[in-house]
N, CA and C atoms of all chains as a GROMACS GRO file, in nm:
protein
  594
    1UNK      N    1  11.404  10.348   8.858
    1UNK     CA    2  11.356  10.365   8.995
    1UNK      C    3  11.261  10.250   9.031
    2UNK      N    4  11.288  10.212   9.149
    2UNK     CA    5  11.178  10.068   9.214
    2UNK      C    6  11.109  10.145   9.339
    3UNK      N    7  10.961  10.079   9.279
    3UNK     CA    8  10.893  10.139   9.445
    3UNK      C    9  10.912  10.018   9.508
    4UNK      N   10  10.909   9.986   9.621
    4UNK     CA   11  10.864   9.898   9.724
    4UNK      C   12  10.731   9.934   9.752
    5UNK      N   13  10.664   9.821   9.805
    5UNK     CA   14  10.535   9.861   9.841
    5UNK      C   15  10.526   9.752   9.978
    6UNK      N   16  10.468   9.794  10.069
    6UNK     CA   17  10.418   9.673  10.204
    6UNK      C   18  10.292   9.731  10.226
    7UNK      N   19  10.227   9.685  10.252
    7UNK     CA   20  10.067   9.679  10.338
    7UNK      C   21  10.150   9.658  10.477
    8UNK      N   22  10.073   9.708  10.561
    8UNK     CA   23  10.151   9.684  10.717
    8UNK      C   24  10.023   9.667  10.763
    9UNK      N   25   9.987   9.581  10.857
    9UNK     CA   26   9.866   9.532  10.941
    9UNK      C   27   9.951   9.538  11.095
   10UNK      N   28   9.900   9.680  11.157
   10UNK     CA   29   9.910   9.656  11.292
   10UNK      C   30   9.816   9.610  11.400
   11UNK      N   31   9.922   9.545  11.554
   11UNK     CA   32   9.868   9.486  11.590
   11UNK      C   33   9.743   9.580  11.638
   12UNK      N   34   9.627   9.525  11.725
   12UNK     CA   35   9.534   9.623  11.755
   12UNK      C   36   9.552   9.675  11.873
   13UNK      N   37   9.529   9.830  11.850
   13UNK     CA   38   9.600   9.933  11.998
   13UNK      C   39   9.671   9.984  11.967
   14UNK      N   40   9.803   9.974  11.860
   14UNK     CA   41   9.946   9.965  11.899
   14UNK      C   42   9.973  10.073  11.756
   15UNK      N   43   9.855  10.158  11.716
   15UNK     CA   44   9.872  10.223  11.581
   15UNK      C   45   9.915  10.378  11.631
   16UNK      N   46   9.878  10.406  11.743
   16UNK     CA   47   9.976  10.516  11.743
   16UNK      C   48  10.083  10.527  11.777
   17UNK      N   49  10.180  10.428  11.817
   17UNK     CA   50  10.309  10.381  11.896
   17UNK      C   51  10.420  10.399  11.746
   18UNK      N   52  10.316  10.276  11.672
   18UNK     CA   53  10.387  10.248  11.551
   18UNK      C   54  10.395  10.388  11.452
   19UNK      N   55  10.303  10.466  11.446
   19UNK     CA   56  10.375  10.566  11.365
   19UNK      C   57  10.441  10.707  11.450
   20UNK      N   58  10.478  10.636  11.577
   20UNK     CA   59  10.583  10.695  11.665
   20UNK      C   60  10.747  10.678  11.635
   21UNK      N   61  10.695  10.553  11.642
   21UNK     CA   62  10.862  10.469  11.600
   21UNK      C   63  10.906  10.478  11.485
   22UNK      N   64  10.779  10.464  11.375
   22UNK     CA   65  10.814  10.473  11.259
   22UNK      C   66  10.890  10.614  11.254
   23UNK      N   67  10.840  10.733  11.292
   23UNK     CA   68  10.913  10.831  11.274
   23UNK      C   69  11.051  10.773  11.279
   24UNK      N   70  11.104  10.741  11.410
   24UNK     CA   71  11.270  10.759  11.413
   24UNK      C   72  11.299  10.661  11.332
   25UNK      N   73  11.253  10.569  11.278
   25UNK     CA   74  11.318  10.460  11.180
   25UNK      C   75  11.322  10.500  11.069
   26UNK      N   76  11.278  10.563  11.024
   26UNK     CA   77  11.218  10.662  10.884
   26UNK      C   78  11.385  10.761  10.838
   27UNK      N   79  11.419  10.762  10.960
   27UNK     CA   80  11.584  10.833  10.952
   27UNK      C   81  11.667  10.751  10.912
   28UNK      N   82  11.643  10.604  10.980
   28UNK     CA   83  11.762  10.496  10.964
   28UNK      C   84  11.745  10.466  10.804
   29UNK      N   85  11.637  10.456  10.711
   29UNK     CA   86  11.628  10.419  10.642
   29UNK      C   87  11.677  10.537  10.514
   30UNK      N   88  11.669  10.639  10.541
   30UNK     CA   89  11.736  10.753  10.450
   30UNK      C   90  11.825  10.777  10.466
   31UNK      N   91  11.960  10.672  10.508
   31UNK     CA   92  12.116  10.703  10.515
   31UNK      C   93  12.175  10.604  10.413
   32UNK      N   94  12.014  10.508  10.373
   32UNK     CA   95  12.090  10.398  10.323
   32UNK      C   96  12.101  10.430  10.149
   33UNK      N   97  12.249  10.429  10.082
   33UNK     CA   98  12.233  10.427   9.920
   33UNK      C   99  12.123  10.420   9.839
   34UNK      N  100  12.100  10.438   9.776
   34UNK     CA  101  11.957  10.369   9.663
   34UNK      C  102  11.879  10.487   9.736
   35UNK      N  103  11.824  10.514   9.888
   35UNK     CA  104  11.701  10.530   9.886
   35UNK      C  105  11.677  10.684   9.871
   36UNK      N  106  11.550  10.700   9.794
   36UNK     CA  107  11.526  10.811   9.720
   36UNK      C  108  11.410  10.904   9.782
   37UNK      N  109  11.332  10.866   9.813
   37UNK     CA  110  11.215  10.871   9.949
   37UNK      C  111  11.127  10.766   9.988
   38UNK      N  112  11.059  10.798  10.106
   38UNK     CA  113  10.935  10.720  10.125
   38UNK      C  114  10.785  10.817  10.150
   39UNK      N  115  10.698  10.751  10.188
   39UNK     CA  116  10.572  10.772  10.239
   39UNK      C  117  10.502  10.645  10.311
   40UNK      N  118  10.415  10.710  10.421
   40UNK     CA  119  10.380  10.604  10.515
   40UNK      C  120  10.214  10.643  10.487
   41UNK      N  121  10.150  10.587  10.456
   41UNK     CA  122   9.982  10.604  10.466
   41UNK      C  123   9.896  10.498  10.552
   42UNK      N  124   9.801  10.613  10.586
   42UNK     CA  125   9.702  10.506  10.648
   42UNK      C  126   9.532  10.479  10.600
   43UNK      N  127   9.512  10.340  10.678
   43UNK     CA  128   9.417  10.342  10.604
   43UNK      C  129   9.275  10.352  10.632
   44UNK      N  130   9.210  10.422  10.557
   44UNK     CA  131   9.052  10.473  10.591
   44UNK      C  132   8.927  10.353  10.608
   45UNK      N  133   8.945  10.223  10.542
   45UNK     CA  134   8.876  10.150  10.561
   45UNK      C  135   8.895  10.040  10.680
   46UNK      N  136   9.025  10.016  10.704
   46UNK     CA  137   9.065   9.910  10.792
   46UNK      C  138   9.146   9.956  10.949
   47UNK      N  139   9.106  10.013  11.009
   47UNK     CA  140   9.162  10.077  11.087
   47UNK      C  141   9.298   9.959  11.141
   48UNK      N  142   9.409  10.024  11.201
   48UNK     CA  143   9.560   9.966  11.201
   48UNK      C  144   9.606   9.932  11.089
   49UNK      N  145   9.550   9.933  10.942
   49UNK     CA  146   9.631   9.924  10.802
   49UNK      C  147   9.674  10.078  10.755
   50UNK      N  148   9.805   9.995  10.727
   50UNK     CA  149   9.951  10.120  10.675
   50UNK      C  150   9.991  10.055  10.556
   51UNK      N  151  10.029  10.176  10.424
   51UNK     CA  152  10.074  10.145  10.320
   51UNK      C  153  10.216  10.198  10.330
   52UNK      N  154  10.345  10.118  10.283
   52UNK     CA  155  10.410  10.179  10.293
   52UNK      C  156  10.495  10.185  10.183
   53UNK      N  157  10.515  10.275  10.144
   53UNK     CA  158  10.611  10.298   9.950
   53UNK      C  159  10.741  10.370   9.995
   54UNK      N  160  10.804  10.274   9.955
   54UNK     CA  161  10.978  10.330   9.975
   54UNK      C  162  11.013  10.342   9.824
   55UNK      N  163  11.073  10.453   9.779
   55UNK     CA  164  11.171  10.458   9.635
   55UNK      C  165  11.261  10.411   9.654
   56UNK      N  166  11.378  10.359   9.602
   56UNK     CA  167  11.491  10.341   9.550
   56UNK      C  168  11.526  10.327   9.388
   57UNK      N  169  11.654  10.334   9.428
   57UNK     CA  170  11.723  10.349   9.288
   57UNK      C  171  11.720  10.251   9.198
   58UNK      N  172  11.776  10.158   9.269
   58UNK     CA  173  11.721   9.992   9.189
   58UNK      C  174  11.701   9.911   9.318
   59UNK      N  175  11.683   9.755   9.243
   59UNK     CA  176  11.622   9.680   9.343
   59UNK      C  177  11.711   9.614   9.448
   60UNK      N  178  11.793   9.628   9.392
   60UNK     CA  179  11.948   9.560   9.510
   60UNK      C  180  12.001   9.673   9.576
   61UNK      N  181  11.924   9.814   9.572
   61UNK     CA  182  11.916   9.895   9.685
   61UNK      C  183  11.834   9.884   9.798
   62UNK      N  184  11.750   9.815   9.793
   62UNK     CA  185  11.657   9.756   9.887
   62UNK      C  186  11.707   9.600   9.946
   63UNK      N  187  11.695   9.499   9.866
   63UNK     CA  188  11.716   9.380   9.891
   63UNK      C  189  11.847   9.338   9.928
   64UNK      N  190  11.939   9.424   9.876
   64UNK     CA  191  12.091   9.390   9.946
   64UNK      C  192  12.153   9.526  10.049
   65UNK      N  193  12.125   9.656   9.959
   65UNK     CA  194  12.162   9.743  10.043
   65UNK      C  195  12.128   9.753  10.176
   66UNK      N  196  12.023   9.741  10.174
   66UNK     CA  197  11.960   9.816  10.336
   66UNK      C  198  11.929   9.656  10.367
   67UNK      N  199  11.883   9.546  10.328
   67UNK     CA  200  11.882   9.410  10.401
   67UNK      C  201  11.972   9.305  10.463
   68UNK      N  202  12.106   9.392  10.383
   68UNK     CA  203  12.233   9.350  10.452
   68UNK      C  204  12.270   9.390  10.535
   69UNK      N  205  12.209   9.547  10.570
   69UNK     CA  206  12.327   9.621  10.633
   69UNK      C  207  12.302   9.622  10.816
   70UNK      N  208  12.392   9.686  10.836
   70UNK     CA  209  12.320   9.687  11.048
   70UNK      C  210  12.259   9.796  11.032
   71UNK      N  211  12.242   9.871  10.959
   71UNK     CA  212  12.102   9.964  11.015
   71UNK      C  213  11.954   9.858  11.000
   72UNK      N  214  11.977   9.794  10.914
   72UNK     CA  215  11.780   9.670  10.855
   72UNK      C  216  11.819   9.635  11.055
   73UNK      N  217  11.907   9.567  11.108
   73UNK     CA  218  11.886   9.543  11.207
   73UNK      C  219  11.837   9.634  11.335
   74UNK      N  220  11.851   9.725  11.357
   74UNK     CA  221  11.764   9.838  11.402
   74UNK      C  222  11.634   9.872  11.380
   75UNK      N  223  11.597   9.916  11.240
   75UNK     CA  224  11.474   9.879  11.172
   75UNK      C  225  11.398   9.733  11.239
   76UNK      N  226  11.419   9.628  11.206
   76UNK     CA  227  11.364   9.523  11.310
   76UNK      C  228  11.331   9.527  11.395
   77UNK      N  229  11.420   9.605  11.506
   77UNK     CA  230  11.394   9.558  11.619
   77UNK      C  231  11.296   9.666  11.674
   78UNK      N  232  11.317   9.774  11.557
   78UNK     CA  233  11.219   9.894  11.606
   78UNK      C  234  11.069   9.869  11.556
   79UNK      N  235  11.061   9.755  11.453
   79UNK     CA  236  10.923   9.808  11.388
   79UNK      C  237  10.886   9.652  11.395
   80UNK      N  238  11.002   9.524  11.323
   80UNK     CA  239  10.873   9.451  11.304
   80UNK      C  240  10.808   9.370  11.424
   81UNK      N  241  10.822   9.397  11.568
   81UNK     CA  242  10.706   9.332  11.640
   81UNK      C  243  10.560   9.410  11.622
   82UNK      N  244  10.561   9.526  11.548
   82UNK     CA  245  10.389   9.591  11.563
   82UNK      C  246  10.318   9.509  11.475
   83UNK      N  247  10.376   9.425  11.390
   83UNK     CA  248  10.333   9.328  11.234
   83UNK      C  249  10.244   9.242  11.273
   84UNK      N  250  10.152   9.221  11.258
   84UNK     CA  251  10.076   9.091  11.262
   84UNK      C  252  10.003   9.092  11.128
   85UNK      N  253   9.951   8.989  11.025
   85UNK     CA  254  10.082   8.933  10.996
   85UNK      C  255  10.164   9.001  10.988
   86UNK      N  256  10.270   8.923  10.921
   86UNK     CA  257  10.447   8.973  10.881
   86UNK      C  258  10.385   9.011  10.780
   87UNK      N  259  10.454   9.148  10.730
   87UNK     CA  260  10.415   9.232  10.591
   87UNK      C  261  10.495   9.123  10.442
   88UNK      N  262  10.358   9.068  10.346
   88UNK     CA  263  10.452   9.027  10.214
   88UNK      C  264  10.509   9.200  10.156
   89UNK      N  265  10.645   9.180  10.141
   89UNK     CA  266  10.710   9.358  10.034
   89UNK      C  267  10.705   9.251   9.911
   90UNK      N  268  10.598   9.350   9.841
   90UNK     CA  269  10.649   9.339   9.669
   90UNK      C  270  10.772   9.513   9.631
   91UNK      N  271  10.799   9.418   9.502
   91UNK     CA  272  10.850   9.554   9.434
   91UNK      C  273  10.799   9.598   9.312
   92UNK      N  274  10.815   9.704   9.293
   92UNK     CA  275  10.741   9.773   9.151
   92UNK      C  276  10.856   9.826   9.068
   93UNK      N  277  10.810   9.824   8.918
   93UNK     CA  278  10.835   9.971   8.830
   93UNK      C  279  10.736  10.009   8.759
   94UNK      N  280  10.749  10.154   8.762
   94UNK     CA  281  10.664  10.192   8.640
   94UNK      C  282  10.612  10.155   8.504
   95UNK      N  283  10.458  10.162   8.498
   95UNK     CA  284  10.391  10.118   8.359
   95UNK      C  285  10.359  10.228   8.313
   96UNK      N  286  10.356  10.337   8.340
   96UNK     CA  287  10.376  10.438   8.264
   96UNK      C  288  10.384  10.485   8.163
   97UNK      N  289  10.341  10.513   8.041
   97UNK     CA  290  10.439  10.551   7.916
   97UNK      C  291  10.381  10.677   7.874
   98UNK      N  292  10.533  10.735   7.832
   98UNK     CA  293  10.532  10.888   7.815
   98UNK      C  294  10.454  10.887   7.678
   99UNK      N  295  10.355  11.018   7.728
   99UNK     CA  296  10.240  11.071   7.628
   99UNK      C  297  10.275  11.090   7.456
  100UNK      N  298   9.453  11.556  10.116
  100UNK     CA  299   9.449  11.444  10.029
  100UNK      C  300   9.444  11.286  10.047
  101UNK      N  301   9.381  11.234   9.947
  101UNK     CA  302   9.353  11.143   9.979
  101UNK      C  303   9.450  10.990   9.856
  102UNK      N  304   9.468  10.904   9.916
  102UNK     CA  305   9.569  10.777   9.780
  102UNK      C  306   9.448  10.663   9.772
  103UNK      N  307   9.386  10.664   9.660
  103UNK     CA  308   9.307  10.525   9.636
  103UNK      C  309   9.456  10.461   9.558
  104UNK      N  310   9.416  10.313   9.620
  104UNK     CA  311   9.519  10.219   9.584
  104UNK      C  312   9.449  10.097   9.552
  105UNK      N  313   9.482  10.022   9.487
  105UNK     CA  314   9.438   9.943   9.411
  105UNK      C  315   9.507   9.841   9.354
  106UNK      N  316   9.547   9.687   9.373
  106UNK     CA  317   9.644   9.600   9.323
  106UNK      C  318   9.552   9.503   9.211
  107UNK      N  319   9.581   9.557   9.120
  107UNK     CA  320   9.505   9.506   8.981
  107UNK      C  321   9.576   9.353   8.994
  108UNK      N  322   9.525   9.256   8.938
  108UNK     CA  323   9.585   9.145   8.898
  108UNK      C  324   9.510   9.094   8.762
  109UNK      N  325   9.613   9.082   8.645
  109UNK     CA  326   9.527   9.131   8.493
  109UNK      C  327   9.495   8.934   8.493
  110UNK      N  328   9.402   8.907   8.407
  110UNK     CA  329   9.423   8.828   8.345
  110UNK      C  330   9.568   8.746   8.255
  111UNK      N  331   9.585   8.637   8.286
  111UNK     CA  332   9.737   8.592   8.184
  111UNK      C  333   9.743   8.609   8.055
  112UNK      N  334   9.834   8.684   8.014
  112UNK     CA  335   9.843   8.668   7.897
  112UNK      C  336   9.831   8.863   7.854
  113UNK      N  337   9.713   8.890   7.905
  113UNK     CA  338   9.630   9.027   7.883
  113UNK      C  339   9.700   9.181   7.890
  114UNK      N  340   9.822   9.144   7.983
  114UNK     CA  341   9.957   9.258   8.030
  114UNK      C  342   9.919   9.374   7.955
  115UNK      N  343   9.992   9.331   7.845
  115UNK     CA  344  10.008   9.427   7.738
  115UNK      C  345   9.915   9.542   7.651
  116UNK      N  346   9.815   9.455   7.654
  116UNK     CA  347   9.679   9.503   7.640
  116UNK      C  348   9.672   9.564   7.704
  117UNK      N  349   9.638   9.531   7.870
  117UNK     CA  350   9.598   9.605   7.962
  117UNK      C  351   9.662   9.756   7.960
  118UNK      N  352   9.775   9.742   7.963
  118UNK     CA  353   9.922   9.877   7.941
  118UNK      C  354   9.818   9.933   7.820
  119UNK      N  355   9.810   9.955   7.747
  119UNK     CA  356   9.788  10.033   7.619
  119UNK      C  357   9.671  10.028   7.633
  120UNK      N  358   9.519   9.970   7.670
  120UNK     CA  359   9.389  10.069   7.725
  120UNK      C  360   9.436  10.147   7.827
  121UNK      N  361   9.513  10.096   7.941
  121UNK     CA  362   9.492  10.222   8.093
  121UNK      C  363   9.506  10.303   8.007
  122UNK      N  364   9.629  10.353   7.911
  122UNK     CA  365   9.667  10.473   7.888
  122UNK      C  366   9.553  10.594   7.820
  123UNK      N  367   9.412  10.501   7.764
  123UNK     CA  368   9.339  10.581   7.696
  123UNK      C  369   9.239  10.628   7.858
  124UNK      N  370   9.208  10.531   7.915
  124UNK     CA  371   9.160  10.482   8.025
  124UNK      C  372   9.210  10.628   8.114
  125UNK      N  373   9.284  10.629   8.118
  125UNK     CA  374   9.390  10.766   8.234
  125UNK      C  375   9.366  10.911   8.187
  126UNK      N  376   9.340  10.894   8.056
  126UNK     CA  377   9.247  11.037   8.023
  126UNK      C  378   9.107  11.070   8.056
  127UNK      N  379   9.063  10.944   8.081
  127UNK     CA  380   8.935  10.965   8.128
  127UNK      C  381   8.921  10.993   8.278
  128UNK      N  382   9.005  10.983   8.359
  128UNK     CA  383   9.014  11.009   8.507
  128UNK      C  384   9.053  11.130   8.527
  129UNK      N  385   9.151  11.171   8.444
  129UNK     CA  386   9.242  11.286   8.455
  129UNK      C  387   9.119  11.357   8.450
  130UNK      N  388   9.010  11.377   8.458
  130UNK     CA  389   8.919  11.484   8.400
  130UNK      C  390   8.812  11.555   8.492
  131UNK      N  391   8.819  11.442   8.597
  131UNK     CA  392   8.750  11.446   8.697
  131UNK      C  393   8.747  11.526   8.831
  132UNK      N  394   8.678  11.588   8.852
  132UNK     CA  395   8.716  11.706   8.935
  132UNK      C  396   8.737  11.660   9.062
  133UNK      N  397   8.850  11.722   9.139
  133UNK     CA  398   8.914  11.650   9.253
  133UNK      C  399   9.059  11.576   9.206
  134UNK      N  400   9.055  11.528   9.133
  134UNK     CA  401   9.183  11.453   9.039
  134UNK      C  402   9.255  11.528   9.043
  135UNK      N  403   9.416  11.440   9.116
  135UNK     CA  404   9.500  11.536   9.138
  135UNK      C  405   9.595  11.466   9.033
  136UNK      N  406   9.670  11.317   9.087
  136UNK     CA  407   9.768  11.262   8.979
  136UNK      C  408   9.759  11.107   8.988
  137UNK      N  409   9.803  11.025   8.892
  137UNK     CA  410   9.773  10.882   8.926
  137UNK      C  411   9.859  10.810   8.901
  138UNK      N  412   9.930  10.721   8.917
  138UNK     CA  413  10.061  10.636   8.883
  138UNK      C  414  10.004  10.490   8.889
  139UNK      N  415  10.111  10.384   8.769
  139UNK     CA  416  10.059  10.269   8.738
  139UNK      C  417  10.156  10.193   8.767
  140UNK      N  418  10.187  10.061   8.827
  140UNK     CA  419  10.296  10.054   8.847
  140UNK      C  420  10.296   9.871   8.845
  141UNK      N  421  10.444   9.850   8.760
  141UNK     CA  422  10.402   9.683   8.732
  141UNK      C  423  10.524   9.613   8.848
  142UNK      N  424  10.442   9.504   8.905
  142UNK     CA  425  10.514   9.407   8.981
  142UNK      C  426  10.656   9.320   8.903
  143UNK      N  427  10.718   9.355   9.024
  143UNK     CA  428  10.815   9.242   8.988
  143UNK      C  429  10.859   9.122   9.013
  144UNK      N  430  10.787   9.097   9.116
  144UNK     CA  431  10.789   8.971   9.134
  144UNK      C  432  10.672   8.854   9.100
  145UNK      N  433  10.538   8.921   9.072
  145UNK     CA  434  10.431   8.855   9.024
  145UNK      C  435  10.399   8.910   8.899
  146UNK      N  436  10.368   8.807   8.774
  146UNK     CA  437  10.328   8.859   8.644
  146UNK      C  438  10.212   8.888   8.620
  147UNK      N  439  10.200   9.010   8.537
  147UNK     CA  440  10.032   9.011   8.545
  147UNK      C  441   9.975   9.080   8.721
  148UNK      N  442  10.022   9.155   8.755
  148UNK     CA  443  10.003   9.217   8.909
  148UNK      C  444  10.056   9.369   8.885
  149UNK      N  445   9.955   9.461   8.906
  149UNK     CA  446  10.024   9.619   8.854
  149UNK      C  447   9.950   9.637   9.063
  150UNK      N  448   9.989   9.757   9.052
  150UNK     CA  449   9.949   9.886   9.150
  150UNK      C  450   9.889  10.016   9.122
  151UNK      N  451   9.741  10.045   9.077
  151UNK     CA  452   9.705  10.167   9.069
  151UNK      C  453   9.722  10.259   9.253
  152UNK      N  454   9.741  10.390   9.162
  152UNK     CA  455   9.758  10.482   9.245
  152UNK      C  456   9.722  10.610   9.203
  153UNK      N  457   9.582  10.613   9.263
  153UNK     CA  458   9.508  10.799   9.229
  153UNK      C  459   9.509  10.868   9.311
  154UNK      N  460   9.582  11.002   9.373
  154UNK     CA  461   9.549  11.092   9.443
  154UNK      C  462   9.431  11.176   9.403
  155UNK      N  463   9.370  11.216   9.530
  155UNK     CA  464   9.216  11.270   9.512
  155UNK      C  465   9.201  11.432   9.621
  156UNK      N  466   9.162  11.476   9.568
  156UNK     CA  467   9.158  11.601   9.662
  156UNK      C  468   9.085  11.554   9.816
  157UNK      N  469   8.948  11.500   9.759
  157UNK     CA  470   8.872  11.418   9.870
  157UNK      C  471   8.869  11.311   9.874
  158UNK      N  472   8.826  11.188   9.996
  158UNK     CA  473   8.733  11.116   9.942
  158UNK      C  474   8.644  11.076   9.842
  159UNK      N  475   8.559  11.164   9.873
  159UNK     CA  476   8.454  11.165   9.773
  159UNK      C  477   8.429  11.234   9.610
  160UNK      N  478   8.526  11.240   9.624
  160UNK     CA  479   8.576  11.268   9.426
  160UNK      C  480   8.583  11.181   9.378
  161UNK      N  481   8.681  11.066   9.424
  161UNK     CA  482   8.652  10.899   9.364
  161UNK      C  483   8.581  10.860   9.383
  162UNK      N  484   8.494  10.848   9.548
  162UNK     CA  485   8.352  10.740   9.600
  162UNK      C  486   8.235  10.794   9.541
  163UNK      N  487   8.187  10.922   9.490
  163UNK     CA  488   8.084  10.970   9.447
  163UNK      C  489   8.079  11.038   9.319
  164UNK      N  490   8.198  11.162   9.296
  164UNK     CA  491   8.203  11.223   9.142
  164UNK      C  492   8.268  11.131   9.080
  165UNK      N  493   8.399  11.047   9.147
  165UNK     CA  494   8.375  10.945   9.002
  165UNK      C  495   8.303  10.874   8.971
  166UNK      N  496   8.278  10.799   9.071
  166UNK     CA  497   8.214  10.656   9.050
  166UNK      C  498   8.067  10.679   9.019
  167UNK      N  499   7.967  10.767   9.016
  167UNK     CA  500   7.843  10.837   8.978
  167UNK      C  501   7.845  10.905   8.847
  168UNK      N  502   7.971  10.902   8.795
  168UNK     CA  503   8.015  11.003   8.676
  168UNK      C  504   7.944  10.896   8.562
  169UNK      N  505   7.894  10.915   8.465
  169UNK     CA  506   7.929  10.895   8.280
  169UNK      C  507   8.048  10.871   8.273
  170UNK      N  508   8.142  10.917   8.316
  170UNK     CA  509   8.235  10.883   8.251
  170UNK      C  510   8.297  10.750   8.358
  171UNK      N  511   8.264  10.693   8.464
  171UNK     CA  512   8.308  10.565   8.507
  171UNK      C  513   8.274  10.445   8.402
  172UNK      N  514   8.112  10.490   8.313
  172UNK     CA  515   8.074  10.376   8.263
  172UNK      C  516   8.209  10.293   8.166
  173UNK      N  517   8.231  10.460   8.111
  173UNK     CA  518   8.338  10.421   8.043
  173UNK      C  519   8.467  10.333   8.072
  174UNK      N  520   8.497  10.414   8.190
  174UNK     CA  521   8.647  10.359   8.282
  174UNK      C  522   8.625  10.204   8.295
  175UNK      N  523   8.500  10.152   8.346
  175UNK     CA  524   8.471  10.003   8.370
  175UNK      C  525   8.444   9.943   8.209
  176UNK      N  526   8.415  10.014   8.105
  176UNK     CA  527   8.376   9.915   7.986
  176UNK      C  528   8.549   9.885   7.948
  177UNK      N  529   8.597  10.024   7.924
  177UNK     CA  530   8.733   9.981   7.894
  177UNK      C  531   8.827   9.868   8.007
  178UNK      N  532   8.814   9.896   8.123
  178UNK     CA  533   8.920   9.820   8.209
  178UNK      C  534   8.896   9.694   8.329
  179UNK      N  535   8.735   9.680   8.312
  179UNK     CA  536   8.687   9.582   8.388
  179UNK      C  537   8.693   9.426   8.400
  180UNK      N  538   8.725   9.416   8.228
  180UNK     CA  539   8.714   9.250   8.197
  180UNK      C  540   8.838   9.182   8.212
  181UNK      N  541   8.937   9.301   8.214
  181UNK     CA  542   9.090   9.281   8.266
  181UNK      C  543   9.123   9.196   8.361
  182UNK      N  544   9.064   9.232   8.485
  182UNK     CA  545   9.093   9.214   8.646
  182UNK      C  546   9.060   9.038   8.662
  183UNK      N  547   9.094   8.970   8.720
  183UNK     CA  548   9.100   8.880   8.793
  183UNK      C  549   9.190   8.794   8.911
  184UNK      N  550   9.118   8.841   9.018
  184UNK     CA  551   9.024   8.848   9.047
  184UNK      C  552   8.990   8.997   9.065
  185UNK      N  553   8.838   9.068   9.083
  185UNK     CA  554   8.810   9.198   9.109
  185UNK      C  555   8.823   9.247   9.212
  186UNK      N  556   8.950   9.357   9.199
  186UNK     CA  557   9.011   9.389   9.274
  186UNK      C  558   8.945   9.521   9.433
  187UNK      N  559   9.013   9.448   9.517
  187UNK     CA  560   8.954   9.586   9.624
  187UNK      C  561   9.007   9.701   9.625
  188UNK      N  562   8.935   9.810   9.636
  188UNK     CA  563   9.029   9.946   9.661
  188UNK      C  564   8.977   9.986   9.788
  189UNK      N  565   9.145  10.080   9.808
  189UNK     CA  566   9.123  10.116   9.966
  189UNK      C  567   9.175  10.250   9.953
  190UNK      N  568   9.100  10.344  10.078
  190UNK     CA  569   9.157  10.492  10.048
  190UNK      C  570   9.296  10.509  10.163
  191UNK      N  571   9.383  10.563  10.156
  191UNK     CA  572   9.481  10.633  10.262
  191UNK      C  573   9.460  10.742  10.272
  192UNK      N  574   9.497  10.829  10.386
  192UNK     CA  575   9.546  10.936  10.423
  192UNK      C  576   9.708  10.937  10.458
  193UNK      N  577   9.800  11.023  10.417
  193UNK     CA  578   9.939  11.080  10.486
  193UNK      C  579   9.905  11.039  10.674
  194UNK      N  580   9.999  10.947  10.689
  194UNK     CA  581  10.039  10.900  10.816
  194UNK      C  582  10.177  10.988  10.874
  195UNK      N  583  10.244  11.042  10.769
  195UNK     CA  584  10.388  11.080  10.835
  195UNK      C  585  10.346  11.224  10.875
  196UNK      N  586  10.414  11.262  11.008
  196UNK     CA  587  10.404  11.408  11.069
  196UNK      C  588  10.528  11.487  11.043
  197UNK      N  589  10.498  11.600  11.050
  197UNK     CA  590  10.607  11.680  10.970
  197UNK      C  591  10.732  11.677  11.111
  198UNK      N  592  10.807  11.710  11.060
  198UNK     CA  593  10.942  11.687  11.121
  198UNK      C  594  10.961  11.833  11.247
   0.00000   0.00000   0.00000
């Protein structure tokens, strides 16, 4: 399993719009293969900062699945003008080790 | 609930190390009242770059019962000399509304 992770820096004003939209995009993104869930958080120190952790299955469920496909283009056009900056996405796996 | 998040960046070389204190390190958090669950999570695209992640009942279970605790001294002797640079933490709250 890969988390994705983005920091999202919205623009200023525009933070309750964005987790408006985010709702309906939040659909587009759970049709796509790989993805396993997400969560959207916000943040207590920086007001307009959003964390955002998407699961998938592996990493070319993210980077090819859903970045190839015409739904990422929807996604775009729905979310990334709230960005200032443009979000760097890292990806993760677990460091974990069983007890 | 609350997500302290945290993007460790270890010293080079130190990874491994680092992996095998958190794990003694994570018993010492687990203990703390308010402590709900915590996940560790290693980058893949930068070496030496993890993601802590503690859920907290409150705020102030991490900002005050931990960090005021005896037992932080510990958490920082074991995992402090790790970090470079010293890392910021930030709290979230759940942004997504129920459906």
């Amino acid at each position: 399993m890969i988390l994705e992770v983005a920091v999202l820096d919205i623009k200023p004003g525009m933070s309750r719009e964005f987790e408006s939209v985010f709702q309906e995009a939040a659909k587009i993104i759970a049709t796509i293969p790989g993805y396993i869930n997400h969560d959207l958080q916000k943040c207590l120190e920086k007001s307009d900062r959003y964390l955002l952790l998407v699961s998938w299955q592996k990493l070319e469920d993210h980077t090819i699945g859903f970045r190839k496909s015409p739904q990422y283009q929807t996604w775009k056009s729905l979310l990334h003008h709230f960005y200032e900056p443009f979000p760097e996405v890292e990806h993760y796996s677990s460091a974990l080790k069983p007890n």
